[in-house]
Backbone as JSON, one array per atom type, in Angstrom:
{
  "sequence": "XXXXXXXXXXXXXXXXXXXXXXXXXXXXXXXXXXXXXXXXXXXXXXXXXXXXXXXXXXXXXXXXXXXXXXXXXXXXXXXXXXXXXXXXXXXXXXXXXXXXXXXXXXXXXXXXXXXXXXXXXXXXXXXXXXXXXXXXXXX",
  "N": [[121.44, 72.18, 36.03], [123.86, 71.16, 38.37], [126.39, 72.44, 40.43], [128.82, 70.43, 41.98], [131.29, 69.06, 44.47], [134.31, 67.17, 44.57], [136.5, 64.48, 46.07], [139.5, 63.21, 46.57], [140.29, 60.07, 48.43], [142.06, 60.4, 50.12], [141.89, 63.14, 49.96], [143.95, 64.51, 49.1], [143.5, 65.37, 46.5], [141.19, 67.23, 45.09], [138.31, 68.54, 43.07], [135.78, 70.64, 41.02], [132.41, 69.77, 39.7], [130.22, 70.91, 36.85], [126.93, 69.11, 36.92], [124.46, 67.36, 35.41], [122.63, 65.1, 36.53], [120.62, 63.83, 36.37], [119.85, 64.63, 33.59], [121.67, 63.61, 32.04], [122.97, 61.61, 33.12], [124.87, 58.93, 34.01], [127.77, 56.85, 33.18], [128.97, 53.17, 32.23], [131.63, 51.32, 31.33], [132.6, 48.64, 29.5], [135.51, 48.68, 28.46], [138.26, 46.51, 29.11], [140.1, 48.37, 31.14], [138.27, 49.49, 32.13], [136.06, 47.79, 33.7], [137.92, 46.12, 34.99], [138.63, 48.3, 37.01], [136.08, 49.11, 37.95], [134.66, 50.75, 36.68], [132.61, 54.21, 37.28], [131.25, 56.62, 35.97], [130.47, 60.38, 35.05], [130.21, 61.98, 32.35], [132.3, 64.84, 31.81], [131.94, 68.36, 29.67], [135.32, 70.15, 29.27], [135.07, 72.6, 30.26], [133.08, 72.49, 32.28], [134.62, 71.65, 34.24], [136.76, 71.7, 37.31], [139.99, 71.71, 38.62], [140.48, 71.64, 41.95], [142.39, 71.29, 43.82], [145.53, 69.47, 43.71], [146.99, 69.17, 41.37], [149.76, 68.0, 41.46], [149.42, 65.22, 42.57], [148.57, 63.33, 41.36], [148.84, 60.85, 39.17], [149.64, 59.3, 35.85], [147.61, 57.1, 34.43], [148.14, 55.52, 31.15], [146.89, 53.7, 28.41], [146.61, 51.45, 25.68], [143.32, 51.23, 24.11], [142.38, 47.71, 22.06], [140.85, 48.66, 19.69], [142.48, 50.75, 18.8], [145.54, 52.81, 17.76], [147.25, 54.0, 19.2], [147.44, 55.15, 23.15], [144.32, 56.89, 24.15], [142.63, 57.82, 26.27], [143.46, 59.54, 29.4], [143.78, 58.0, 32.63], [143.65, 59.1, 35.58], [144.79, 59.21, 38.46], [144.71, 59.49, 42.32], [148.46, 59.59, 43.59], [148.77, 58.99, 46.34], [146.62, 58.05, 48.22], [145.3, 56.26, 46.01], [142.87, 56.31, 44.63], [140.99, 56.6, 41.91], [140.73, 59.13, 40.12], [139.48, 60.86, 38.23], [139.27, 60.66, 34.4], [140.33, 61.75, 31.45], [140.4, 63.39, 28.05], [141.19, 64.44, 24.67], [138.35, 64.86, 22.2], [137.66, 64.25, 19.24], [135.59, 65.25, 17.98], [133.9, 66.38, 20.28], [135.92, 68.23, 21.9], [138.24, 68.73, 24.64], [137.6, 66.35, 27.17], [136.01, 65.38, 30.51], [135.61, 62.57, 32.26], [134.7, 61.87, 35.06], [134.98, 59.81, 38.08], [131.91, 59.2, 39.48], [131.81, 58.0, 42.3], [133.18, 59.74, 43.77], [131.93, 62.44, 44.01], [130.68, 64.33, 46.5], [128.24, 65.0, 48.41], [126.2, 63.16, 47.15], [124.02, 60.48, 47.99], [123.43, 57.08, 49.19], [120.92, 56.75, 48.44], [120.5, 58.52, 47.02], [123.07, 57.86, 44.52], [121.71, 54.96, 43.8], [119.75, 56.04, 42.24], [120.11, 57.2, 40.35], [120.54, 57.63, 36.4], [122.26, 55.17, 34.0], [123.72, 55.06, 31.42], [125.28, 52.43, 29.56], [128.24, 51.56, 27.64], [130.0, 50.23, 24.88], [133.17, 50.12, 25.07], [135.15, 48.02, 24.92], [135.03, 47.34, 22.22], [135.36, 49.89, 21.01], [132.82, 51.7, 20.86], [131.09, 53.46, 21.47], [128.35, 54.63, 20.7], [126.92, 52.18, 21.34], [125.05, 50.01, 23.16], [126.8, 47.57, 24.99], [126.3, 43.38, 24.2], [126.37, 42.2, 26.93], [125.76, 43.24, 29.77], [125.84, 42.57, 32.34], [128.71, 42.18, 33.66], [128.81, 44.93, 34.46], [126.81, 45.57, 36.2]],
  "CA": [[122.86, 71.96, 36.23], [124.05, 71.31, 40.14], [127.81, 71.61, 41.18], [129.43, 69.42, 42.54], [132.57, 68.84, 44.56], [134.89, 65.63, 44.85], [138.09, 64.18, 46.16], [140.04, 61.19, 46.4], [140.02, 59.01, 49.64], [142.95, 61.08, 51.61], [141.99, 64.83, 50.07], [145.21, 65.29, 47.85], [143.0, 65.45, 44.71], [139.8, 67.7, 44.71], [137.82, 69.17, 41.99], [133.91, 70.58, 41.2], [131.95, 69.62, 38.42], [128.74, 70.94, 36.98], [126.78, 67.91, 35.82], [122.64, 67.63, 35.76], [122.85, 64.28, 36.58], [118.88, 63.65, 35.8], [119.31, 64.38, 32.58], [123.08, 63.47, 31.39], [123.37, 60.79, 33.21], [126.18, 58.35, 34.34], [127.76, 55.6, 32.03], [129.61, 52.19, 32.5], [132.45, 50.6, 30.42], [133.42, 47.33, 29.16], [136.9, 47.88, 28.12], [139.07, 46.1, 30.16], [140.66, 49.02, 32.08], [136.97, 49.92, 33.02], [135.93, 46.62, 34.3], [138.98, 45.8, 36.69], [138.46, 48.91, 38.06], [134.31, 48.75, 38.76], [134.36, 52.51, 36.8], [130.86, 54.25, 37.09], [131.62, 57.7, 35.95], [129.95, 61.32, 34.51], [131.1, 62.75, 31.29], [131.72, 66.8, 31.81], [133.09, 69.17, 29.15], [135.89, 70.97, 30.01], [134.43, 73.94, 30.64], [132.26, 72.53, 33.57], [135.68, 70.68, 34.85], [137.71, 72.48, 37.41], [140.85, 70.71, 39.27], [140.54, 72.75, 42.95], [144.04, 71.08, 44.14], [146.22, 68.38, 43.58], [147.94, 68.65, 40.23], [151.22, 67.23, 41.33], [149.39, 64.43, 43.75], [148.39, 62.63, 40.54], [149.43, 59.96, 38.31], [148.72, 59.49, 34.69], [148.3, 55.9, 33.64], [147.47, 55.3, 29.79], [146.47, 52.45, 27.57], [146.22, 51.39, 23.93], [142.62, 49.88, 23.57], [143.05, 47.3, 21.36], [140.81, 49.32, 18.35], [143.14, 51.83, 18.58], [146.66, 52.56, 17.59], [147.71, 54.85, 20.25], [146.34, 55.52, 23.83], [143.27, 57.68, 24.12], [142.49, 58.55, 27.93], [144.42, 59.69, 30.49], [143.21, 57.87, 33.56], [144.19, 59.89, 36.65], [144.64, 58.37, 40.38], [146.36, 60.11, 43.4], [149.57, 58.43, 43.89], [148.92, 58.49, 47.9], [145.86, 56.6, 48.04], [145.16, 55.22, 44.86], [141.44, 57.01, 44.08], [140.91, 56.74, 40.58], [139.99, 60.45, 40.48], [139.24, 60.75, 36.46], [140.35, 60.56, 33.49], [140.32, 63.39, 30.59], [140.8, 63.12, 26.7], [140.36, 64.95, 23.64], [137.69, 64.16, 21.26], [137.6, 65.25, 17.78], [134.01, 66.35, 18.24], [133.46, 67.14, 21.65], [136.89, 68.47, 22.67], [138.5, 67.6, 25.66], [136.19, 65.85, 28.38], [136.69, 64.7, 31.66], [135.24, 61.34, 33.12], [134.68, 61.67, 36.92], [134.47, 58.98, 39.04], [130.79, 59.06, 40.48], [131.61, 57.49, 43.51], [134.1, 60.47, 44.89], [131.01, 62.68, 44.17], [130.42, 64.59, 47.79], [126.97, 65.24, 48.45], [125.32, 62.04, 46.94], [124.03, 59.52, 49.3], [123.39, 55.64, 48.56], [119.71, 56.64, 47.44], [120.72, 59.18, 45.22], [123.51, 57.06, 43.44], [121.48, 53.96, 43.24], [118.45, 55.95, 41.12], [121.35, 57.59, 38.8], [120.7, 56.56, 34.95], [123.42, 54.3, 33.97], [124.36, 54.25, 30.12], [126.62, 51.23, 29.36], [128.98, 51.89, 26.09], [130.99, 49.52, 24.17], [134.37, 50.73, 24.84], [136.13, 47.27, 24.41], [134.73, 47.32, 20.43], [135.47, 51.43, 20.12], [131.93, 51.8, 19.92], [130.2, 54.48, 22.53], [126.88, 54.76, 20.82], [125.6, 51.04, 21.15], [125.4, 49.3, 24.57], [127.36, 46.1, 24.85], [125.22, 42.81, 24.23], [126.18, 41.41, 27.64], [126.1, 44.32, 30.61], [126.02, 41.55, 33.23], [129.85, 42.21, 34.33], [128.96, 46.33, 34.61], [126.27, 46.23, 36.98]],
  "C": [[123.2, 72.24, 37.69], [125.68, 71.17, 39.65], [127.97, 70.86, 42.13], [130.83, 69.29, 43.02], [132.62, 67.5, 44.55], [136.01, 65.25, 45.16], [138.2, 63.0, 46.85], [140.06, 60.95, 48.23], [140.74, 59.78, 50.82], [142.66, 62.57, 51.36], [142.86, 65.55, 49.25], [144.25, 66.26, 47.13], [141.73, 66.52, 45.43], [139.75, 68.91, 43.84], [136.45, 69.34, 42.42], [134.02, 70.42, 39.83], [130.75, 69.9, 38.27], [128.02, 70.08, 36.59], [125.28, 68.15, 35.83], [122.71, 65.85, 35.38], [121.71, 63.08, 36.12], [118.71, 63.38, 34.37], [120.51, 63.77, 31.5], [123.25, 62.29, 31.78], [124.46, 60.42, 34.13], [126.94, 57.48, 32.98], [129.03, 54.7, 32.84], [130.13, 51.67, 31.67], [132.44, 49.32, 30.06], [134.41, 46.63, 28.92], [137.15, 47.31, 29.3], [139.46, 46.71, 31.21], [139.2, 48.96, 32.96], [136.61, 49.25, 33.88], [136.62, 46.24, 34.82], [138.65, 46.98, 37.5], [137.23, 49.47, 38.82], [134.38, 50.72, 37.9], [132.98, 52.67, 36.32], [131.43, 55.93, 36.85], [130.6, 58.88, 35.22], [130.78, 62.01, 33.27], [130.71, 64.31, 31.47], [132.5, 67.45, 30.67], [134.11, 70.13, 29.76], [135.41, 72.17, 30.47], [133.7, 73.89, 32.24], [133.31, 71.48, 34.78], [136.74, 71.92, 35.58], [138.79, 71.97, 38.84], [140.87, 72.03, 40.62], [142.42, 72.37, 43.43], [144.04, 69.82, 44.03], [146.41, 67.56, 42.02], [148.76, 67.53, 40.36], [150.8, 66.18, 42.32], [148.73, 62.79, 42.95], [149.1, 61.94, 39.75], [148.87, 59.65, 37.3], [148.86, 58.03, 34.29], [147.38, 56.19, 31.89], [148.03, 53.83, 29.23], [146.44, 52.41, 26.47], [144.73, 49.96, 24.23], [142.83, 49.1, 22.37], [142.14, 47.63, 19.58], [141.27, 50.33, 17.98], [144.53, 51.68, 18.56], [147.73, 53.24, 18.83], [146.57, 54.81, 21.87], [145.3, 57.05, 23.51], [143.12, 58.57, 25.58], [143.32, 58.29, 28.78], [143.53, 59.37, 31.86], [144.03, 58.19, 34.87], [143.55, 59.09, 38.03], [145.74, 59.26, 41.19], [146.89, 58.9, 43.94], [149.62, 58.17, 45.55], [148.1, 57.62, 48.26], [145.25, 55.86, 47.22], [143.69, 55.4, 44.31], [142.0, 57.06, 42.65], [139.91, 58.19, 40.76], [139.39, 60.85, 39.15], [139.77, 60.42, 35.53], [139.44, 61.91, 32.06], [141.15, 62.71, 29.16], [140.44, 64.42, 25.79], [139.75, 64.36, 22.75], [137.68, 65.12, 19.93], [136.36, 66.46, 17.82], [133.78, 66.7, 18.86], [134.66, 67.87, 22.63], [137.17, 67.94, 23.63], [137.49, 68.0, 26.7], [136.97, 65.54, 29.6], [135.02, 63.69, 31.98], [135.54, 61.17, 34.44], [134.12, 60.79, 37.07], [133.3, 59.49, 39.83], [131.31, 58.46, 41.84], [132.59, 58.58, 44.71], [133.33, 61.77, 44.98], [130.37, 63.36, 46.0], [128.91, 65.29, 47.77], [125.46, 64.28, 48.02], [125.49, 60.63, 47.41], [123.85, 58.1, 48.56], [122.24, 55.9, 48.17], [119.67, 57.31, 46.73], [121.61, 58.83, 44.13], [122.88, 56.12, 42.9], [120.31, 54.54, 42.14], [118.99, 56.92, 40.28], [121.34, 56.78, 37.64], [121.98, 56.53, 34.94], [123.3, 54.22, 32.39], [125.24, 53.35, 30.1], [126.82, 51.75, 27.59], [129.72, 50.41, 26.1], [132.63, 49.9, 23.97], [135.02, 49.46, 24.68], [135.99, 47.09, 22.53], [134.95, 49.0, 20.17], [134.06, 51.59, 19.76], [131.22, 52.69, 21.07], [128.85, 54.71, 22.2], [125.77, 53.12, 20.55], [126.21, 50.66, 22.54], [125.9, 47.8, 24.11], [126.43, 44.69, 24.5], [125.36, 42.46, 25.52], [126.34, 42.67, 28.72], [126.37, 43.67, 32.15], [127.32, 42.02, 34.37], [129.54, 44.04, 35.02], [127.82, 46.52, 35.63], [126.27, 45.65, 38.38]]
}
């Protein structure tokens, strides 16, 4: 397990996260939100999630995917420059998580992102433990 700091494009936002990136991973979406916005992110439990500053520099958008009746995740961006900085949910089973953006990640270079495993999920079908059939658009 390595920490990790990260923050958005102007500095508002930063947080650390502990992740072990070797063996946890990354993962890539399909819903819709995911795919307009290119997200490549780390799932941390709260516990290894800790916001250093810039509560109030954030914005919360939310969504209803469309196998769900309500939104689910709170996807967080600072409202100054527009960094998608995470997003954070609760899960029934795994409590609440946070989904960091890999790419705001300080300390990993272009050859240590590009040999980062990459799960792909099925989030436009509600389905996180099968990969999509087509991953084409996610990589």
């Amino acid at each position: 397990m390595t920490v990790f700091e990260a923050m958005c494009h102007c500095g508002d936002v930063h947080f650390r996260v502990e992740h072990d990136f070797e063996h946890e991973g990354t993962r890539r979406c399909n819903c819709s939100y995911c795919k307009k916005v290119r997200a490549w992110f780390a799932i941390v439990p709260a516990c290894r999630f800790t916001l250093l500053r810039g509560a109030n520099a954030m914005t919360d958008y939310r969504w209803t995917p469309p196998a769900r009746r309500a939104p689910f995740i709170h996807h967080m961006f600072c409202a100054t420059c527009g960094s998608g900085t995470y997003g954070w949910a609760d899960h029934p089973d795994m409590g609440r998580f946070y989904a960091v953006n890999v790419a705001l990640i300080e300390g990993l270079d272009l050859g240590g992102l590009a040999d980062l495993p990459i799960t792909y999920v099925d989030g436009w079908n509600d389905n996180f433990a099968t990969p999509p059939a087509d991953i084409r658009s996610l990589v």
